[in-house]
C-alpha positions in Angstrom: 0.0 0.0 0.0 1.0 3.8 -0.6 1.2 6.1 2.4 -1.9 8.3 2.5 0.3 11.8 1.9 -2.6 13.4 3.0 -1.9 12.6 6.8 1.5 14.9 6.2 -1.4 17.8 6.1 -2.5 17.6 9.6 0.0 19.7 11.5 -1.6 19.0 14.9 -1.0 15.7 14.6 0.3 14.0 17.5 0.3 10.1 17.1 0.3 8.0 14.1 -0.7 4.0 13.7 0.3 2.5 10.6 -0.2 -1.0 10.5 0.1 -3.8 8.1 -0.3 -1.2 5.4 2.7 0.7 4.4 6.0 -0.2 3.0 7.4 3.2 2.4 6.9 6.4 4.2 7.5 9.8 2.3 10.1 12.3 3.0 7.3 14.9 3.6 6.6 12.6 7.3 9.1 15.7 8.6 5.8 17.9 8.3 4.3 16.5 11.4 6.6 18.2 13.9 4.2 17.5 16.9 4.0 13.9 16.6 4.7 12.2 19.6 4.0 8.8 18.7 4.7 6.5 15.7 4.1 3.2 15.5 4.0 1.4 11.7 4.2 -2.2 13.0 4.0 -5.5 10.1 4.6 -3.0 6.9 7.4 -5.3 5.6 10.1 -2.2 6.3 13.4 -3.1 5.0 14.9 0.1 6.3 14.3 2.4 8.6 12.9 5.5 7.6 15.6 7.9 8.0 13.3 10.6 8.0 11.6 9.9 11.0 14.9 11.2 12.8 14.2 14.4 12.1 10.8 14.1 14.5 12.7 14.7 17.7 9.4 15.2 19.5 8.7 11.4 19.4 8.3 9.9 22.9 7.0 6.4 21.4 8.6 5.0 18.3 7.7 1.2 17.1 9.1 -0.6 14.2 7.9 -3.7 15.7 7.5 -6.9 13.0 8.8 -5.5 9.9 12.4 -6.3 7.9 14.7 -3.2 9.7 18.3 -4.4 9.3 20.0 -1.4 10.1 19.5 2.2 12.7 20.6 5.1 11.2 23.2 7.2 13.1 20.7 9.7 13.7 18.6 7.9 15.6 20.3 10.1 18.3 18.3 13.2 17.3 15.8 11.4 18.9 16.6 12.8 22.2 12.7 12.8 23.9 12.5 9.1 23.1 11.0 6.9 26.1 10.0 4.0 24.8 11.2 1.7 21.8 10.6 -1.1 19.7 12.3 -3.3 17.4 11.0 -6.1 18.2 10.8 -9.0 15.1 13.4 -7.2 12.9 16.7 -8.5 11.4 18.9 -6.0 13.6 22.5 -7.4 14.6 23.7 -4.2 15.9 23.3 -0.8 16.9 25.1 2.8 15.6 27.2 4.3 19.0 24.7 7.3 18.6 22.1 4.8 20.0 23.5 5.0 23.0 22.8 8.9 23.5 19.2 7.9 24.0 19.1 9.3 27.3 15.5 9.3 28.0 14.7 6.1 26.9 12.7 4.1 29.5 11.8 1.0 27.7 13.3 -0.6 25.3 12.1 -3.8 23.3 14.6 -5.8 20.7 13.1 -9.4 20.8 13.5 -11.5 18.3 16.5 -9.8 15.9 19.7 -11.0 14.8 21.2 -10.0 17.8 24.8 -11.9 18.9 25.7 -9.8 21.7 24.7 -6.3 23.9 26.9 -3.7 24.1 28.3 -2.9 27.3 27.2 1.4 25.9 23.9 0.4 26.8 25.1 0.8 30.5 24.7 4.3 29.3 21.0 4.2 29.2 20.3 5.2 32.9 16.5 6.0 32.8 16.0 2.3 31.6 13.3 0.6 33.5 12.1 -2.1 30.8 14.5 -4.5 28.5 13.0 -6.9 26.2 15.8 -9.4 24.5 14.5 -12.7 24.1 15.2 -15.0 21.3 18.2 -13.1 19.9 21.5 -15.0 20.0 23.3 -13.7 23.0 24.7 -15.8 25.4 26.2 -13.1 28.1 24.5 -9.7 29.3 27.4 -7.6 30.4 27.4 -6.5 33.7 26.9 -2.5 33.0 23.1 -3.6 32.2 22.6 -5.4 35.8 23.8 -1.9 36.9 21.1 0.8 35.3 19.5 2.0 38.4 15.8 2.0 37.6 15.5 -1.1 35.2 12.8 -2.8 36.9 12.4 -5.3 34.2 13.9 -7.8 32.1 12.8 -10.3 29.6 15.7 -12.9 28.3 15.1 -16.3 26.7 17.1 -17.8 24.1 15.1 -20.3 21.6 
């Protein structure tokens, strides 16, 4: 399916679904400054939209079930982000400039391509909630056991 462009015309805009619909978003997505909230969840996404990093309003971003190989560097211009998901994706690793997320509170990356955690997620202090399971890593470093406020963790390995 096409992306509706007329959504980009609604400047109040503050949260967008897109589900099972979508397999491209335009470059005009940068209209809706506001938006606090995207989720476009089993579009068959093969990369991230590089656009959306220029919404650096967004509290909520999910990407969850789609294709996503790859985060762009400039996912750190994300800097009100709270909560994330990349959950069902093909990820293996993340840009250093992930790390810079400073806000984020939750965070869900189940079932990726994932072979190990980076010890820079340490760096992620207001973490409450981690989601890993079914990725292939065998050891969590010991800078995640250390975040202060993560109240949560889900690990499995299928």
């Amino acid at each position: 399916s096409v992306f509706p462009e007329v959504i980009t015309e609604l400047p109040s805009l503050e949260e967008l679904y897109l589900n099972d619909i979508i397999v491209k978003i335009p470059d005009s997505i940068t209209k809706l400054s506001l938006l606090r909230t995207f989720k476009m969840e089993k579009c068959q996404l093969k990369k991230f939209p590089w656009h959306l990093c220029v919404l650096s309003n967004l509290k909520v971003l999910s990407l969850y079930d789609n294709k996503i190989e790859e985060i762009p560097y400039d996912i750190s211009n994300l800097t009100e982000l709270e909560e994330l998901s990349f959950g069902y994706n093909k990820l293996q690793d993340f840009p250093p400039e992930f790390f810079l997320l400073a806000k984020l509170k939750n965070l869900e990356i189940e079932h990726n391509l994932l072979k190990s955690l980076s010890r820079r997620l340490g760096a992620l202090v207001e973490l409450t909630f981690l989601s890993i399971i079914d990725n292939h890593i065998d050891l969590i470093p010991d800078e995640i056991w250390a975040l202060p406020k993560l109240k949560e963790i889900f690990y499995a390995h299928y």
